[in-house]
ROVO-76879 format. One line per 10 residues: number of its first residue (from 1); their letters; for each residue x, y negated, z negated of C-alpha. Coordinates in nm, 3 decimals. Layout:
# ROVO-76879
NUM> A> X/Y/Z ~ ...
//
This chain:
# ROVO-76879
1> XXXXXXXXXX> 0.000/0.000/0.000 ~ 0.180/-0.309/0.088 ~ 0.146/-0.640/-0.117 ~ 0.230/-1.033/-0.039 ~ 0.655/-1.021/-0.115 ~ 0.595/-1.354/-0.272 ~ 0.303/-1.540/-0.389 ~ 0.316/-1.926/-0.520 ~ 0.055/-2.100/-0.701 ~ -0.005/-2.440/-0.655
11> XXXXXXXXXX> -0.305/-2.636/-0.829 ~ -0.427/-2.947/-0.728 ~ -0.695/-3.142/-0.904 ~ -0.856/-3.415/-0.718 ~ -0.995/-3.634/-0.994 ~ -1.301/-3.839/-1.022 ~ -1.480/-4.093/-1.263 ~ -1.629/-3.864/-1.527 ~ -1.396/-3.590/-1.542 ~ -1.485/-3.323/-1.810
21> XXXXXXXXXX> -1.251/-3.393/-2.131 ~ -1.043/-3.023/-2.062 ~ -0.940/-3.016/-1.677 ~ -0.943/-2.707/-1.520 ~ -0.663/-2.472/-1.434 ~ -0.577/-2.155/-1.201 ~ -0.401/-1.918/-1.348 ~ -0.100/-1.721/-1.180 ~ -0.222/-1.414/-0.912 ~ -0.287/-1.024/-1.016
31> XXXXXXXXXX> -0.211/-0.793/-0.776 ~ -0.312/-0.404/-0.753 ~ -0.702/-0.504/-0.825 ~ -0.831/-0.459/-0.537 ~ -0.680/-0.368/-0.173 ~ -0.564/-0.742/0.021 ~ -0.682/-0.929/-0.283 ~ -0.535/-1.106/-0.565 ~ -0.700/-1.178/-0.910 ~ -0.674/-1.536/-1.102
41> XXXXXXXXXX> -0.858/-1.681/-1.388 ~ -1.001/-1.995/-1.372 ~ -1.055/-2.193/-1.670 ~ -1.249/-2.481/-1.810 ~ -1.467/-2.495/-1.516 ~ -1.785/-2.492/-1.667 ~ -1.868/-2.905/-1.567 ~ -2.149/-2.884/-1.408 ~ -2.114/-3.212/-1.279 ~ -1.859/-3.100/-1.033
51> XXXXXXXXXX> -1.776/-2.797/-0.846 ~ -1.420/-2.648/-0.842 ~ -1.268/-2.440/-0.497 ~ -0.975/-2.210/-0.531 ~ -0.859/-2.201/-0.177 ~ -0.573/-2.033/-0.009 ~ -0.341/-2.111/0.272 ~ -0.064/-1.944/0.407 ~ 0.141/-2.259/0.525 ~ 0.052/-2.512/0.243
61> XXXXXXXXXX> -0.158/-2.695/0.563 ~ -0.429/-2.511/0.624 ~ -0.689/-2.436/0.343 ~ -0.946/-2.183/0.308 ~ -1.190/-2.247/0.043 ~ -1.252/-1.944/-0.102 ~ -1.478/-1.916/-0.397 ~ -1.660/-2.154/-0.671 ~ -1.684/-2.170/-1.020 ~ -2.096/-2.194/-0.937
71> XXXXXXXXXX> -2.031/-1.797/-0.895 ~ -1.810/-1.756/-1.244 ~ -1.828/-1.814/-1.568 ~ -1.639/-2.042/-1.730 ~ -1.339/-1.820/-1.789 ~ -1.383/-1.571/-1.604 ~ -1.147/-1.385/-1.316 ~ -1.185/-1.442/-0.972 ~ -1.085/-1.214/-0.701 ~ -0.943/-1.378/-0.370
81> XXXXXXXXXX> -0.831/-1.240/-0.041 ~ -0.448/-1.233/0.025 ~ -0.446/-1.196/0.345 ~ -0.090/-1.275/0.430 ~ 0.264/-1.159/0.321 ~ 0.300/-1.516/0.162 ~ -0.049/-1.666/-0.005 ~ -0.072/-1.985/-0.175 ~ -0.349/-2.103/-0.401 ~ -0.469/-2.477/-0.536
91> XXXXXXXXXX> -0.759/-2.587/-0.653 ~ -0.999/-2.819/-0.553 ~ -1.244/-3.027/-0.715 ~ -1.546/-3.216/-0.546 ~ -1.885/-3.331/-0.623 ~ -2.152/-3.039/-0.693 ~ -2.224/-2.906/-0.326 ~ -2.588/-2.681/-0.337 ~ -2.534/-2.410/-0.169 ~ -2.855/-2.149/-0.057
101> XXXXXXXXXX> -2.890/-1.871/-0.251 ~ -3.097/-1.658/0.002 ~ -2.819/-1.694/0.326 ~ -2.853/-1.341/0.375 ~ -3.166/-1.105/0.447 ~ -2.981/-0.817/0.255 ~ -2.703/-0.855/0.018 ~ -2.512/-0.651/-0.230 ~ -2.227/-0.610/-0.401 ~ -2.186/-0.247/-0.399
111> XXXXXXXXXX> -2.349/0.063/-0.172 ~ -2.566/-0.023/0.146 ~ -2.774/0.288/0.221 ~ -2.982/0.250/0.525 ~ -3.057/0.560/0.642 ~ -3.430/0.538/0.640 ~ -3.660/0.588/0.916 ~ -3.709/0.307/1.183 ~ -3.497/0.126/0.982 ~ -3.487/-0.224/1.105
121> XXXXXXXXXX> -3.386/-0.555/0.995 ~ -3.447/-0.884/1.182 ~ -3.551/-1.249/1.099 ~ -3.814/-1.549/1.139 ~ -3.872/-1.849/1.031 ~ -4.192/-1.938/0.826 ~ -4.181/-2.272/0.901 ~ -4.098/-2.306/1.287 ~ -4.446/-2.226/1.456 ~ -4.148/-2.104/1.730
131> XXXXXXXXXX> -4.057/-1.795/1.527 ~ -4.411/-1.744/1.339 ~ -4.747/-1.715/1.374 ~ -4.898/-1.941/1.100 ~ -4.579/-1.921/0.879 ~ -4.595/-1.494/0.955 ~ -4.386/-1.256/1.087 ~ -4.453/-1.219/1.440 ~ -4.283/-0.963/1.611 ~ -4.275/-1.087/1.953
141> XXXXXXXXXX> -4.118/-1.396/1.807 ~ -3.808/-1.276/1.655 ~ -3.492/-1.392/1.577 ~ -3.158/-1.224/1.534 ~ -3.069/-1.374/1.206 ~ -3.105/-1.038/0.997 ~ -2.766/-1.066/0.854 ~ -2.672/-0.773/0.605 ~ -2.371/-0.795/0.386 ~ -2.194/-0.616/0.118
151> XXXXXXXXXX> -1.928/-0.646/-0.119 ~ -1.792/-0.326/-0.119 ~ -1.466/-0.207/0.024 ~ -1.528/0.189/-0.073 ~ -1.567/0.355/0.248 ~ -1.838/0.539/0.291 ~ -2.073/0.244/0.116 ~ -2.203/0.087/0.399 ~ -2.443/0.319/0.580 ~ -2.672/0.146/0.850
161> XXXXXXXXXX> -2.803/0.516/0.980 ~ -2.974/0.495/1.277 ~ -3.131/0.108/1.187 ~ -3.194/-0.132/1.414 ~ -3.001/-0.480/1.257 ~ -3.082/-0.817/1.450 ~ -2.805/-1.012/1.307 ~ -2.464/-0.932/1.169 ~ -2.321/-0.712/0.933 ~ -2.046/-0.800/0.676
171> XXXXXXXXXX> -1.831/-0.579/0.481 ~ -1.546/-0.610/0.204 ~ -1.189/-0.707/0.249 ~ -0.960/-0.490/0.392 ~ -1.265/-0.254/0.517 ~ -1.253/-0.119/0.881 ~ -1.537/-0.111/1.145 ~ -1.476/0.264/1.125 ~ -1.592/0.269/0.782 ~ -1.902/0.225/0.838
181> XXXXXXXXXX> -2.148/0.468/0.880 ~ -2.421/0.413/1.190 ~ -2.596/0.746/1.373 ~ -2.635/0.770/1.746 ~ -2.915/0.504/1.752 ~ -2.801/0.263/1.538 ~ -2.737/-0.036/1.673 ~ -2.621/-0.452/1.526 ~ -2.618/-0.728/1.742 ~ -2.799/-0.955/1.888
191> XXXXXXXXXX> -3.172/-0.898/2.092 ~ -3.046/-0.851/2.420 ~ -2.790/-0.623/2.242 ~ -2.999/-0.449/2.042 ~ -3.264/-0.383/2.345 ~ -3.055/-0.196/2.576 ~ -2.723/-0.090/2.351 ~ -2.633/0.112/2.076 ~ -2.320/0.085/1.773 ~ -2.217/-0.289/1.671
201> XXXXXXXXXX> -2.172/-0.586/1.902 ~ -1.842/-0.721/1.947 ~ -1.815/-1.042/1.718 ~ -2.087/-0.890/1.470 ~ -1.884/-0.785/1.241 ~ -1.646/-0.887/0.971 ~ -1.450/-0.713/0.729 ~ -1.343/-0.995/0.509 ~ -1.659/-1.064/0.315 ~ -1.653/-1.170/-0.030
211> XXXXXXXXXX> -1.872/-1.352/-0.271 ~ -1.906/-1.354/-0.636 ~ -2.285/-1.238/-0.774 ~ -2.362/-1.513/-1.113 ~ -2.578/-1.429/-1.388 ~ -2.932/-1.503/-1.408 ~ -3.074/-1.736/-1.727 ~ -3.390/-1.742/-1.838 ~ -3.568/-2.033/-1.857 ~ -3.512/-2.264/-2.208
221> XXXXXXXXXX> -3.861/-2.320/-2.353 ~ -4.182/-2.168/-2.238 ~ -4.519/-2.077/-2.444 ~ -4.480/-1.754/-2.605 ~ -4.802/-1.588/-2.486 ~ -4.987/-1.541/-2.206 ~ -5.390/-1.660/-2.174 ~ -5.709/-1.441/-2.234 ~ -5.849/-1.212/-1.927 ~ -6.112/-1.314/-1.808
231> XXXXXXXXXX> -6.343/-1.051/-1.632 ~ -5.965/-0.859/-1.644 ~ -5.797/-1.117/-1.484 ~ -5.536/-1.349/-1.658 ~ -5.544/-1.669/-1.438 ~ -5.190/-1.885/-1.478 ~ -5.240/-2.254/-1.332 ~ -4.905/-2.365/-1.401 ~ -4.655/-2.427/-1.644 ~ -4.383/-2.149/-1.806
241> XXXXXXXXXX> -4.446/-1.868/-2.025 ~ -4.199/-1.623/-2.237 ~ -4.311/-1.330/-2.337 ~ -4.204/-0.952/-2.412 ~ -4.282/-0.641/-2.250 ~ -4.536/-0.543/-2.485 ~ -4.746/-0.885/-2.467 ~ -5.118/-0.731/-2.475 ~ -5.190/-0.951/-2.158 ~ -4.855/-0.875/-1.955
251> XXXXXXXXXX> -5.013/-0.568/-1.778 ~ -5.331/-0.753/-1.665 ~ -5.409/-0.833/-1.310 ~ -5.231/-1.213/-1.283 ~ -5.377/-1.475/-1.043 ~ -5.135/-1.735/-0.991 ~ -5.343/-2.082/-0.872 ~ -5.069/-2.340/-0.936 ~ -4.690/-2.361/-0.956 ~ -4.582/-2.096/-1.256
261> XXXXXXXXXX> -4.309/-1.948/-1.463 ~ -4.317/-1.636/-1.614 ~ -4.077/-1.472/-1.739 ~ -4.029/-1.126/-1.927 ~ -3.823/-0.992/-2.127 ~ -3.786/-0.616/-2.048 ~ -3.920/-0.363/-1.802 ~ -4.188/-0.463/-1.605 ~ -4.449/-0.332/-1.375 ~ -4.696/-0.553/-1.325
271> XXXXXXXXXX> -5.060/-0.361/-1.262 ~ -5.168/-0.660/-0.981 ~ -5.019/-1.020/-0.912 ~ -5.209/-1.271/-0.638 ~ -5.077/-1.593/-0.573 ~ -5.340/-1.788/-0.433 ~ -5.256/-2.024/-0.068 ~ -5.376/-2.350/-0.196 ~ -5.261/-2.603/-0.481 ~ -4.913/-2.535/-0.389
281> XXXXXXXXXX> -4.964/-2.183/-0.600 ~ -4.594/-2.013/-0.638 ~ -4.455/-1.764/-0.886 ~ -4.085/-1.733/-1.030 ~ -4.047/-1.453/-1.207 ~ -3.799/-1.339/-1.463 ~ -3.757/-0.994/-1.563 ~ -3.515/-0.828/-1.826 ~ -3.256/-1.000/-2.101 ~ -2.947/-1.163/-2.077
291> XXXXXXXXXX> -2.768/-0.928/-2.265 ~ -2.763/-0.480/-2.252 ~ -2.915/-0.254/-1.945 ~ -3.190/0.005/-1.865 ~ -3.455/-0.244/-1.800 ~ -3.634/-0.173/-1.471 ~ -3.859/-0.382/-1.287 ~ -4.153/-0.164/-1.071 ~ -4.361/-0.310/-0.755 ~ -4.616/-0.022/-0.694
301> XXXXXXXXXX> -4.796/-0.008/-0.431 ~ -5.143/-0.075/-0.595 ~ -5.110/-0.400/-0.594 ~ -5.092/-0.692/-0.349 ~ -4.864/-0.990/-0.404 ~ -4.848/-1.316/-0.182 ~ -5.090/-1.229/0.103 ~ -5.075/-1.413/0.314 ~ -4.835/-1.649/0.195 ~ -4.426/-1.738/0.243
311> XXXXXXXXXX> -4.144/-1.622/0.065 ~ -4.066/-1.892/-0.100 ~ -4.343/-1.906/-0.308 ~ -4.299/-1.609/-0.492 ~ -3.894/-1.542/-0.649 ~ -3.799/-1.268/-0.843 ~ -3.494/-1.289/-1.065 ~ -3.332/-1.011/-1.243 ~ -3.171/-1.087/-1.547 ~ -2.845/-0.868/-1.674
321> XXXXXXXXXX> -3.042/-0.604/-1.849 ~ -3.224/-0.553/-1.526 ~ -3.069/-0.206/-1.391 ~ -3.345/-0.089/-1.161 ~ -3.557/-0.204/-0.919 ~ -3.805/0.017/-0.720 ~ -4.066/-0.106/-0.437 ~ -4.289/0.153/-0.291 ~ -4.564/-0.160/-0.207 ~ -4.675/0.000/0.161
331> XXXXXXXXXX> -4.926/-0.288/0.107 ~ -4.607/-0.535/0.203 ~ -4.421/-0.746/0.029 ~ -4.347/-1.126/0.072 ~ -4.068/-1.319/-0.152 ~ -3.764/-1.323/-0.248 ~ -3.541/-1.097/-0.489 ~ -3.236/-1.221/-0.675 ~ -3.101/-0.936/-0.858 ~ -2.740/-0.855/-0.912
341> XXXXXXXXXX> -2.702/-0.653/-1.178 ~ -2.993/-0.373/-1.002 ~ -2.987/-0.035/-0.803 ~ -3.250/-0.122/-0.630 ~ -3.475/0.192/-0.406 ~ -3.710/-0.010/-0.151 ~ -3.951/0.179/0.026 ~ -4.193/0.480/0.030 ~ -4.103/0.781/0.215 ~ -4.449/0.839/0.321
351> XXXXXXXXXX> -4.569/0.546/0.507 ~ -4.396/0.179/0.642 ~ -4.354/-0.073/0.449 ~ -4.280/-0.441/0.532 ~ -4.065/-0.695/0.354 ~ -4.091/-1.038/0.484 ~ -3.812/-1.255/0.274 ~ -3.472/-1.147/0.191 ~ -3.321/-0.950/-0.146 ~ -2.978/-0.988/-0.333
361> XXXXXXXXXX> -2.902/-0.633/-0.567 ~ -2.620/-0.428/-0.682 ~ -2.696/-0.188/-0.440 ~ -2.990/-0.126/-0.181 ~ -3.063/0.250/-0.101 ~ -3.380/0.199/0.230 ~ -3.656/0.502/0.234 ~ -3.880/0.562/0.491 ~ -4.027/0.349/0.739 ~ -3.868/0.001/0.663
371> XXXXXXXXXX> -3.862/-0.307/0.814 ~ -3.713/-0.595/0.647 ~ -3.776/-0.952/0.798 ~ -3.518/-1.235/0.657 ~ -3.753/-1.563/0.669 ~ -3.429/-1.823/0.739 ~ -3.674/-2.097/0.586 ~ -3.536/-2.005/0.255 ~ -3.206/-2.118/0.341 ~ -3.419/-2.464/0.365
381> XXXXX> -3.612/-2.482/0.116 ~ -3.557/-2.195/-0.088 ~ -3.329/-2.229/-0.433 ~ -3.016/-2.326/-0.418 ~ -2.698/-2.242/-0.665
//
């Protein structure tokens, strides 16, 4: 395995007004960690007023910013790419630049198993009559911006099967286009690509993807209970609530008729939720605890959730504790998963099911008939980090 033969650090802080009291440093590269990567620690980064860039260069001219403290902790490690025999590292700090947190339809950090039936991922855009059909998924108006990427570098973790991607796919540094795993039909590219080839389309691939997966928090303050039924349906017309698993009312159909937070603190598997299309309904919801594992999140499929309605109106978030996430809704699904620490299992191996939105998990495994359509409006107006 070869290494950089020498690796200098250099850290630069570009300073503005209103610079935190400890400045921020980069500590000196790891090696061994992971294949064409180095580790560093960056510290006292956790100004949220301004955003801080490792980058790396291999001629001390031209910078590549390579990851945030918006995806760290504090004081946490970083891993970088070293792509060159000689790497040098600064960092950077600007003004706090958003950046989407849905950019990709699928997105994981570790194993990408598509090898479901008719697998197929593509994109649209809810809010370009263009690529929709009254902010739906219109198949005869697609777009090829189904991009799927991973994390991983373990070969063997990437299996697209015999799916159908409209987009790009993205693997982890130092991975090989050999590594990963497509069947005789599988096919990536674009639509003219993917309607009369097979196997990836030159320039659709990368194997230099990296990205680091931050926590979820829960919101701060939030009533403690959720309303009465009434004829066995808990209405919420706004605000944020915090409650536990075991809240008498949690497992009660829930119609959502105005912007609402709900979040809960352990498993969940919610018997019905409807988010109604007027009075700018939505629906964030928070599932698990910030601390431990085993909590697992359920979307059966006797319920239906946002239809019709856009992705953006309905966002799931996973917090650590969340382990498992399983979807077997053949009604459909519509919205938008953020869940890093989950295994999630999409899908139900005895009919199709439709996702119109995009997901972020530890690792996706696809069953069944599954189509997954990325709506690129949430890269718009969806949240951003």
């Amino acid at each position: 395995m070869h290494w950089p033969a020498a690796i200098t650090v250099c850290l630069v802080i570009l300073r503005f007004e209103s610079l935190a009291a400890d400045n921020p440093s980069l500590s000196a590269p790891m090696f061994g960690i992971r294949p064409g990567a180095a580790q560093l620690s960056l510290t006292n980064s956790s100004d949220t007023n301004f955003q801080y860039v490792v980058q790396t260069s291999s001629n001390l001219q031209d910078w590549v910013s390579v990851t945030t403290n918006f995806a760290t902790g504090p004081d946490s490690p970083v891993t970088v790419p070293a792509p060159t025999a000689s790497c040098f590292y600064r960092l950077m700090q600007i003004p706090h630049v958003s950046v989407p947190m849905f950019r990709y339809a699928i997105l994981t950090s570790g194993n990408f198993n598509g090898e479901a039936n008719n697998f197929l991922v593509d994109s649209f855009d809810s809010s370009n009559p263009l690529y929709s059909t009254l902010g739906q998924y219109n198949a005869l108006l697609r777009k090829a911006g189904g991009d799927v990427a991973t994390d991983s570098t373990i070969i063997g973790d990437t299996n697209s099967g015999n799916g159908i991607i409209y987009g790009h796919l993205y693997t982890g540094i130092g991975t090989t286009e050999e590594s990963i795993q497509i069947g005789p039909n599988g096919a990536v590219g674009s639509t003219m690509w993917n309607t009369t080839n097979i196997g990836i389309q030159p320039g659709y691939w990368s194997g230099s993807f990296y990205i680091n997966f931050p926590d979820v928090t829960g919101p701060s303050e939030g009533t403690t209970s959720l309303p009465s039924p009434s004829n066995g349906v808990v209405t919420l017309k706004g605000g944020t609530y915090v409650v536990p698993p075991n809240d008498p009312n949690v497992g009660v159909p829930l119609l959502i008729s105005a912007p609402t937070t709900l979040w809960v603190q352990g498993s969940y598997s919610p018997a019905a939720i409807t988010i109604a299309v007027t009075n700018s309904a939505s629906l964030a919801l928070y599932v698990g605890g910030s601390s431990g594992s085993g909590n697992r999140l359920t979307l059966s499929a006797s319920y239906i959730v946002n239809q019709p309605g856009i992705a953006r109106c309905f966002q799931v978030y996973g917090l650590p504790s969340l382990s498992s996430l399983v979807m077997n809704n053949s009604n459909g699904f519509v919205g938008a998963i953020y869940a890093p620490q989950a295994n999630a299992m999409l899908g139900n191996s005895g009919s199709a099911t439709d996702f119109s939105g995009a997901i972020v998990a530890k690792t996706i495994t696809l069953n069944g008939h599954f189509s997954f359509h990325f709506d690129e409006n949430l890269k718009i107006n969806g949240p951003f980090f």
